[in-house]
N, C-alpha and C positions, 0 to 999 in steps of 0.2 A: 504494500500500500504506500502511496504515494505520501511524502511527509507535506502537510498541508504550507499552504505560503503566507510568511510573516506578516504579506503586507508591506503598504508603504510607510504605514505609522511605524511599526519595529524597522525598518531597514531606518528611518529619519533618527529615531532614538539612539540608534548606533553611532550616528555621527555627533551626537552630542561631547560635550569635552568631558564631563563628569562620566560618561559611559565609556573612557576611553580605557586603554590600557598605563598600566605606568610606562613602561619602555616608550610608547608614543608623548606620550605629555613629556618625557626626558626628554627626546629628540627635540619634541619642537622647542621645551624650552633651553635647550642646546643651543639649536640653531637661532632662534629668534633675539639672542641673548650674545652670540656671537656677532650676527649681523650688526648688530646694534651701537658694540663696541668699537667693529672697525668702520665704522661711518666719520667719527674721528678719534677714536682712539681714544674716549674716554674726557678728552681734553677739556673737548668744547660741547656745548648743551646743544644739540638741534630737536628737533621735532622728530623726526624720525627715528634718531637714535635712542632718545626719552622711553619713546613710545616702545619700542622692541626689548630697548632693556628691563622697562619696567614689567611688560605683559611675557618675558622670558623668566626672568627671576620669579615670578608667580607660579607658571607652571612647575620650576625647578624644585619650588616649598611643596606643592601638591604632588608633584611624583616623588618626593623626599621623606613625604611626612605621612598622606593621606592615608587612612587605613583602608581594607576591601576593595581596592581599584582591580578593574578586570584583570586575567590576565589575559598574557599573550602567547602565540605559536609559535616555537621555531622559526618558521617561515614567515610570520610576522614582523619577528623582531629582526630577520636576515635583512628584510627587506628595508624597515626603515630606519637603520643606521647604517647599513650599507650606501643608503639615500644620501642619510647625514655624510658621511664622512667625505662622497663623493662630490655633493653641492659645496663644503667647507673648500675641498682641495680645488676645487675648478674654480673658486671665486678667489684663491689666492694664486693660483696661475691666472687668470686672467684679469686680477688688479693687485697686481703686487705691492706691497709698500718701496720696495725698489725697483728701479731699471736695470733689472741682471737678468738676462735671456736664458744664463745656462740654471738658473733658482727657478726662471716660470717653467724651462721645459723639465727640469726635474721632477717638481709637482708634478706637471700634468703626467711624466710617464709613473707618477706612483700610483695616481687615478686609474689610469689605465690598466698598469702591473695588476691592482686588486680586483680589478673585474674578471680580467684574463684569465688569472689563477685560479678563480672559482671554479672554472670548467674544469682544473684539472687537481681531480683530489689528493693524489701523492702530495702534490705541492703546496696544501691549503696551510697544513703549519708551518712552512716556512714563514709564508706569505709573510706575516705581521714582521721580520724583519727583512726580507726584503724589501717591503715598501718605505719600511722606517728607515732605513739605511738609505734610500733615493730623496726623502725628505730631509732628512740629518744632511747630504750631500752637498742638498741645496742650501741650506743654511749655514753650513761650510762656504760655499762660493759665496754668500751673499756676506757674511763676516768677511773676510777678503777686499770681498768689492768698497764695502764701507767701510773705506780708513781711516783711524783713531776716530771716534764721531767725537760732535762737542758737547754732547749730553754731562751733567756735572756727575751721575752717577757713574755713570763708565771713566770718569779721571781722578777722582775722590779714592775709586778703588784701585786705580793704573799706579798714582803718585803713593798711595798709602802703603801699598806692597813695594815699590820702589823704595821709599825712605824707609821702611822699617825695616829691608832685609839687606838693602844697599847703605844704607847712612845711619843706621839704629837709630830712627826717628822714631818718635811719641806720634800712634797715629793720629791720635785726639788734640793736637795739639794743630792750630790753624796748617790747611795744608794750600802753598803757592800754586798755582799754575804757572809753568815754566813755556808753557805756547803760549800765555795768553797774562804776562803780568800786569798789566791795568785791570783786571776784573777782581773782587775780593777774593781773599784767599778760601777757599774749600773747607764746612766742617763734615767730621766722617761722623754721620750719624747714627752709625749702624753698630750691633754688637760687632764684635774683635774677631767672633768667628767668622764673619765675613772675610775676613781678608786671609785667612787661614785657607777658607775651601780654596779662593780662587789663586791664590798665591803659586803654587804646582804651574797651574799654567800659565802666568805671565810673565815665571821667571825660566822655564822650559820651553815654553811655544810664543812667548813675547807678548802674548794678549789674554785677559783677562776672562775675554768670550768663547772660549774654547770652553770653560767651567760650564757656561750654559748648555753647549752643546751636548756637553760629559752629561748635565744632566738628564737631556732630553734622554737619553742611550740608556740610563741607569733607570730612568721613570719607568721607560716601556719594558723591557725586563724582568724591572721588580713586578711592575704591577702588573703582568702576565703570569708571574711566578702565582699569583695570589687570587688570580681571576679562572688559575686551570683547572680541568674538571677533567674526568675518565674519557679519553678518546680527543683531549686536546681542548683545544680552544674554539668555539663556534664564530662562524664569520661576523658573527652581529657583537661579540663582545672584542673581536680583532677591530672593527669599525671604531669602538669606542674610544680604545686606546689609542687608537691613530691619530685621532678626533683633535684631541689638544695641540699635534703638531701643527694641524695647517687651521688654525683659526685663520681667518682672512687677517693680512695686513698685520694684525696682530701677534702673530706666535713669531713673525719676521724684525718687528719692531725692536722684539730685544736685543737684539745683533744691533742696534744703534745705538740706543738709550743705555744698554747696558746694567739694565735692571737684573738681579741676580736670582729670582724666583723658581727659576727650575732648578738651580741647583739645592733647592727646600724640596724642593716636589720629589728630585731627585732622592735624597735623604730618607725623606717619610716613606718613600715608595720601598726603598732600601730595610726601613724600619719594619715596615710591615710584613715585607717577603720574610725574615729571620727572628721574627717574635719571639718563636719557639724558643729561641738561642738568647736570651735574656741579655746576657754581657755586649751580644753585639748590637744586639736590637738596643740599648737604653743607651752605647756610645752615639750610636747615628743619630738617635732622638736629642740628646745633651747637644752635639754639634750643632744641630738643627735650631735649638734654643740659643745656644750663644752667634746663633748668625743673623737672625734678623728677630724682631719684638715681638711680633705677632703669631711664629710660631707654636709658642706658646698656647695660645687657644685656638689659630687654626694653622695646623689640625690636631696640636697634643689634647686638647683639652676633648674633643670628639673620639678618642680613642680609647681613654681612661679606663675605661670597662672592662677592655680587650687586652690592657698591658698589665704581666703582672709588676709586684711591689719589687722584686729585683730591676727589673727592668726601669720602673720612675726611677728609682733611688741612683743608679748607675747613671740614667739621664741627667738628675739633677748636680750629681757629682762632678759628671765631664764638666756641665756648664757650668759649674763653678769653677772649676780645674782652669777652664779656658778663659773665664772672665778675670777675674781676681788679678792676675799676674799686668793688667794692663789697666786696673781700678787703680793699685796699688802704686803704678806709676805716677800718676797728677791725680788723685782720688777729685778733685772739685770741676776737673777739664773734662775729665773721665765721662759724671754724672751729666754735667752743663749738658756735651753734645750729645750723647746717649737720649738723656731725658727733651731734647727737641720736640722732637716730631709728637710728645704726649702734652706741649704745654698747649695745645689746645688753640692754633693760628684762627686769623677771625676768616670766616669764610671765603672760598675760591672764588670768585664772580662767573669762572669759565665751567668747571668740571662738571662731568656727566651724574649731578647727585639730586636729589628730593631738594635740597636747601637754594639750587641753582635755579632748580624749576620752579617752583615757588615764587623765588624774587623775579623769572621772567613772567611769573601770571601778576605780578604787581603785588606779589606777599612778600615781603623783606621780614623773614623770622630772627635776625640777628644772630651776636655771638651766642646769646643765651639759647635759643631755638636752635640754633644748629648743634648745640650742646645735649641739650635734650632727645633730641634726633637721632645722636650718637650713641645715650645710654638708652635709648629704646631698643636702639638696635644692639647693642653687648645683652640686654635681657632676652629679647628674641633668639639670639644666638645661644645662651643657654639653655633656652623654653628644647630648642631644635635639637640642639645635644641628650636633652634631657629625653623627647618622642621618638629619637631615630636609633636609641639605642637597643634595638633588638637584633641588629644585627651590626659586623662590620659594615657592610657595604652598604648601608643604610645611613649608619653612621657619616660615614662616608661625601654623601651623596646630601645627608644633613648639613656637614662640612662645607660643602660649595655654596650649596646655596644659601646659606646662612648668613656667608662670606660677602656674598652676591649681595644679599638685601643690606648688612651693614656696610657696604664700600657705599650706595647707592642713599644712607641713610648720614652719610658721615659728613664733613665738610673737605674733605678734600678726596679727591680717585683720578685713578689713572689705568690704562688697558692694561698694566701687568697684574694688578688685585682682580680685575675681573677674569684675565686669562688665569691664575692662580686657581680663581674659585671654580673655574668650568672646568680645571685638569681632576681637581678632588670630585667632583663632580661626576664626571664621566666613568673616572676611574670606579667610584664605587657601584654605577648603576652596571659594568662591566663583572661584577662580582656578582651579579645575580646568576648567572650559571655556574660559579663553584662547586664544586664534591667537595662536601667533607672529607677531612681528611688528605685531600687532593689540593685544591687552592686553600683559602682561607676561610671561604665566608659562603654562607647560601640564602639568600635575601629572600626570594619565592616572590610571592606577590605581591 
């Protein structure tokens, strides 16, 4: 007997967004949330960008957090992160943030490489590093092509590893620009282990950005290590992890600016493949803590659950171990530039945040409002921490977009906290197909 037909009311109800699946509401709010950022890269407020970042970091809380959301197929989820990763890599081949021909055609042959490989299943788990390695390539030439940029993070940490290893300079101590001495001197606002990770390769490979790269390499790796399940990796959680390499414009930009965020992704990513192994999982967490502030809560503080008490405790040790030694040098210079970036500057006029949009609808919420804004969004971020903790990859996936909504909530953002929050992001909804036992984590629906 014929199974009777739903009708067009049931076929309409499917398309509804609350009827959706998580994996689809991820994607879209992946993508929409991507789009959004490389419009300008976070900088500057437009309309368009507003608008996608905001209705992407929604869906990202709802496939993050919602309980009972459909599931999805197999062939479901092949299908639309296969989409995603494909529409990401072709929108950064075809608007690149640079004019490097050999970085667009790389992309495009990664795009290509994954489709191809699908047909042929011997070759399916390589796939994830042969595509990553033609992305990684690209980003290789595109660092190359962009020499020395004048971004103040990329020469804060070029000069800081210079004097400290070259001249045993106080990094915290004003640092000169030697291309450019009429501009004020540089303060290094970052913890110590910043200059630690990327130090290897600026005094080995001459440049700084080679760390970011290492990270990219280390991310997809670890977080494949964590995402595998019996019989491999399925093409829709291979998509995920790809996902973060070719944000449009954006996963490129670093290679200019010189933001050091992947090499934190890299780290955590590291942390989480080797848990089990306590001493090394809570050193990569500790370094991770003494490199940049916000570690700290994303993504240590989303993990908590999941690490045990050898592992914090190691954590916390390294980053003492690694701070102390450069506190103790100018303990008051130390603090000063450290504590910066948390004394609270009075709002950005430009940046892609709630406090920007605001004063363009003719709301000027002030310093005190944007202050507000800020601790709404660290309480949200624990509310998230607090519902996504059922599983890793939950957690996870709580992690980004949490990330998302307080960049968005804050008075200052820039495309690397948003590319940040969409790597945590991706990476955790990519942990829904784990075996116990096998990767790390089994999220289900």
């Amino acid at each position: 007997m014929a199974e009777p037909d739903p009708g067009p009311r049931a076929s309409a109800s499917a398309l509804l967004p609350w009827r959706w699946s998580r994996q689809r509401l991820a994607a879209l709010g992946l993508l929409l949330s991507a789009l959004g950022v490389a419009h300008r890269l976070a900088f500057v407020v437009t309309t368009e960008g507003a608008v996608l970042v905001v209705a992407g970091t929604v869906l990202m809380l709802v496939a993050a957090l919602a309980p009972g959301l459909a599931k999805a197929s197999e062939e479901e989820s092949n299908l639309t992160f296969t989409g995603l990763f494909l529409t990401l890599a072709l929108a950064t081949a075809l608007s690149p943030y640079s004019d490097d021909g050999t970085a667009t055609l790389l992309t495009a042959a990664a795009a290509i490489v994954f489709v191809v490989l699908e047909a042929v299943p011997p070759a399916r788990q390589a796939r994830l590093y042969m595509v990553a390695a033609l992305v990684l390539a690209a980003h290789g030439s595109l660092l190359m092509h962009l020499q020395f940029p004048k971004q103040d993070v990329f020469r804060f940490l070029t000069y800081g590893v210079d004097g400290l290893f070259h001249h045993g300079l106080n990094p915290y101590l004003p640092i000169p620009d030697p291309l450019s001495p009429d501009v004020n001197a540089y303060s290094f606002t970052y913890p110590p282990g910043a200059l630690l990770v990327v130090a290897p390769f600026r005094l080995l490979l001459g440049d700084v950005r080679w760390a970011f790269l290492a990270g990219e390499l280390v991310f997809v790796v670890a977080a494949a290590a964590t995402a595998r399940r019996r019989g491999g990796l399925a093409t829709w959680q291979q998509a995920l992890l790809l996902a973060p390499l070719v944000l449009p414009r954006t996963s490129q930009a670093f290679f200019d600016f010189g933001n050091h965020d992947w090499a934190l992704l890299g780290l955590a990513a590291a942390a989480v493949a080797v848990r089990r192994r306590w001493l090394w999982s809570g050193l990569l967490l500790g370094i991770g803590i003494a490199t940049k502030q916000y570690f700290a809560l994303f993504p240590l503080a989303f993990m908590l659950p999941w690490l045990s008490r050898g592992t914090l405790l190691t954590a916390v040790l390294t980053a003492a171990l690694v701070v102390t030694p450069f506190a103790a040098w100018d303990w008051g210079r130390f603090w000063h530039d450290l504590g910066e970036p948390l004394r609270w500057p009075p709002p950005n006029g430009d940046r892609l945040t709630l406090v920007t949009m605001t004063r363009q609808l003719g709301l000027d919420i002030g310093r005190a409002g944007a202050a507000l804004f800020a601790g709404v969004g660290l309480l949200l971020a624990v509310a998230s921490a607090w519902l996504g903790r059922a599983t890793l990859g939950r957690s996870l996936m709580a992690c980004g977009a949490s990330l998302a909504l307080f960049t968005l909530l804050s008075n200052y953002a820039a495309y690397n906290y948003y590319a940040y929050a969409l790597a945590f992001f991706a990476w955790g909804a990519a942990m829904s197909g784990a075996d116990s036992g096998v990767g790390v984590d089994s999220l289900g629906a």
